[in-house]
N, C-alpha and C positions, 0 to 999 in steps of 0.2 A: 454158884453153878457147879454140877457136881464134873468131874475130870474123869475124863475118858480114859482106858485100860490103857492103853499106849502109855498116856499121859502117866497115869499111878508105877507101870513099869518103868517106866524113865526114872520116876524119883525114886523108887523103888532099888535101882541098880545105881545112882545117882548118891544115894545116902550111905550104901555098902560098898563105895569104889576106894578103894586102899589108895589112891592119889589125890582125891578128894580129901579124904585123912588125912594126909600128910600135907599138901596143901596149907592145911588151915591150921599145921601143928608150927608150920616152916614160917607162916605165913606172906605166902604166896596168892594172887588174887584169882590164881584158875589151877586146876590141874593141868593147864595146857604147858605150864613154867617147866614141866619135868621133862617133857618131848623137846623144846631147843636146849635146855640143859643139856642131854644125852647127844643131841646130834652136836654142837657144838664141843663136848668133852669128846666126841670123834673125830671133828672133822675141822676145828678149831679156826670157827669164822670169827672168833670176835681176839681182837688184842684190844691190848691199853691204848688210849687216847685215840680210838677211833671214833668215826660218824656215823651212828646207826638211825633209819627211819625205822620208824612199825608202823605198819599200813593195818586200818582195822584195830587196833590196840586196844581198846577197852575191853574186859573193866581191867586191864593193864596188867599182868602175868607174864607177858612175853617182852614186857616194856622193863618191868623186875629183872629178869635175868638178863638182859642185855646191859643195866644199869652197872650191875654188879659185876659183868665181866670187862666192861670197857674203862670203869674206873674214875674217878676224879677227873684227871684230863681229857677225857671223854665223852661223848654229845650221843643223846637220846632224844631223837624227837617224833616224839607219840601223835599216832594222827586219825580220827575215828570222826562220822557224822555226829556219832553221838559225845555226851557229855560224859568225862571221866574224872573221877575225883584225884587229887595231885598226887603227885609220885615225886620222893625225891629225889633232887635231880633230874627230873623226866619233863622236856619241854613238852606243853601238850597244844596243841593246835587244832581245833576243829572245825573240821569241814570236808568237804567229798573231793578226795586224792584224782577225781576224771574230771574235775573241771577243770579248763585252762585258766581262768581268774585265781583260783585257790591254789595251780603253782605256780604263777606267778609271785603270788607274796612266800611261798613256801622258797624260793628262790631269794626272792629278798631278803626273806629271814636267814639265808643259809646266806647271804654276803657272793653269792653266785660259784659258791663252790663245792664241786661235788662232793657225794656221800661213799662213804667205805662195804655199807652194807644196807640191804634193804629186807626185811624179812616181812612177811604175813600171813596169819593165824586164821583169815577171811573166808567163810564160808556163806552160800545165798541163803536166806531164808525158806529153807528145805521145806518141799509138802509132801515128801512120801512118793512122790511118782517120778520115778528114774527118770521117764522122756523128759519130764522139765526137769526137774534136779542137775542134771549131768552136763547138760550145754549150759546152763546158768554159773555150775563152777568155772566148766572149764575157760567161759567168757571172761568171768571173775580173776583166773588165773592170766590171763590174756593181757587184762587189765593192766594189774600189778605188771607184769614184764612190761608192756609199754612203758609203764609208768618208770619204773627202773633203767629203761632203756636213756631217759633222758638224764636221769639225776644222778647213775652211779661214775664214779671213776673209772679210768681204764683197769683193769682186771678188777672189778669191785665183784660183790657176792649178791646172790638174789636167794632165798628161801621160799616157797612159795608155797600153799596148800592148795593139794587138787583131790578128785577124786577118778580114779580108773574107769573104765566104759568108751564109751564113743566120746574123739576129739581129743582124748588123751595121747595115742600116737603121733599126733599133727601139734600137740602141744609140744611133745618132745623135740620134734623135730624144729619148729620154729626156736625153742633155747638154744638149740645147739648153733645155730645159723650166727647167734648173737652172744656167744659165751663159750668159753675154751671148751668145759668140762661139764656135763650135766650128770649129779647122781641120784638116785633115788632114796627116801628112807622110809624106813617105817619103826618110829621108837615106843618101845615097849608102850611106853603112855597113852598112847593110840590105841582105842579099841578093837580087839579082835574080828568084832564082824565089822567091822566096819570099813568102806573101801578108801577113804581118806589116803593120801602119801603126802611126803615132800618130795618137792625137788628144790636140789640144792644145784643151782649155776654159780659156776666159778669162772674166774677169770673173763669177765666183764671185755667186749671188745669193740672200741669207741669206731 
């Protein structure tokens, strides 16, 4: 089937992305590894022997740098619908992070003890047209904070991916209701045109 001009500009910008390079020189499993690098070498969410989930993890690049900053003493637990090849060190769990059954045993698994940080990379399956695209993330983003709302520690971290437009304001505002400090990023890694941000919520408030 021949691929459509989008599609060829994609790989097109895809196979000349200086992060893609390095990526695969560093060997890292996404270009995505160098955007929590950066926000973390600022804003420094991860110490030694803490507990991080990755929500959405595959194919595991944000599960990599997390590994690496939290250390031996330290828990990584990767959590994706989909199938992810092992990571060391990276506990991987699959299944959908909004079912109540699948945190239940994720609770089990953690021995009923909260998490230090929760970050995700999650973005919907984009068709090109804003009106859907943009309530899809920011639902998406919604998600995850629920989600965090139950499993992180008091002052824990949330990372989240959203995208700007309608519902982004009311996003903001609901983090801040349930988290000391919300800031925004945008790291270099992150495409230019592209509306993508984090929000980084700090200090988790039970």
């Amino acid at each position: 089937m021949a691929r459509s001009k989008s599609s060829r500009r994609w790989i097109a910008r895809h196979l000349h992305d200086n992060f893609v390079r390095q990526a695969a020189h560093d060997g890292f499993r996404s270009r995505a590894a160098y955007k929590l690098m950066e926000i973390d070498d600022h804003d420094r969410l991860f110490r030694r022997g803490m507990t991080v989930i990755d929500l959405g993890a595959a194919p595991g690049g944000w599960s990599q740098v997390a590994m690496q900053r939290v250390g031996d003493a330290g828990r990584v637990i990767a959590v994706d619908i989909l199938a992810m090849v092992a990571l060391p060190g990276v506990e991987f769990m699959q299944g959908d992070f909004t079912d109540p059954r699948f945190l239940e045993i994720l609770e089990q698994h953690l021995k009923d003890r909260k998490v230090d940080v929760v970050i995700s990379d999650m973005a919907p399956n984009l068709t090109g047209q804003r009106a859907v695209d943009q309530p899809r993330a920011i639902g998406l983003a919604e998600l995850v904070t629920e989600f965090s709302h139950d499993i992180l520690a008091a002052n824990g971290t949330m990372l989240v991916k959203t995208f700007q437009g309608s519902g982004y304001d009311e996003l903001l505002r609901r983090l801040r209701k349930v988290f000391g400090k919300v800031i925004v990023r945008k790291p270099k890694a992150s495409r230019g045109n592209s509306r993508e941000v984090y929000l980084l919520a700090l200090n988790h408030q039970i």
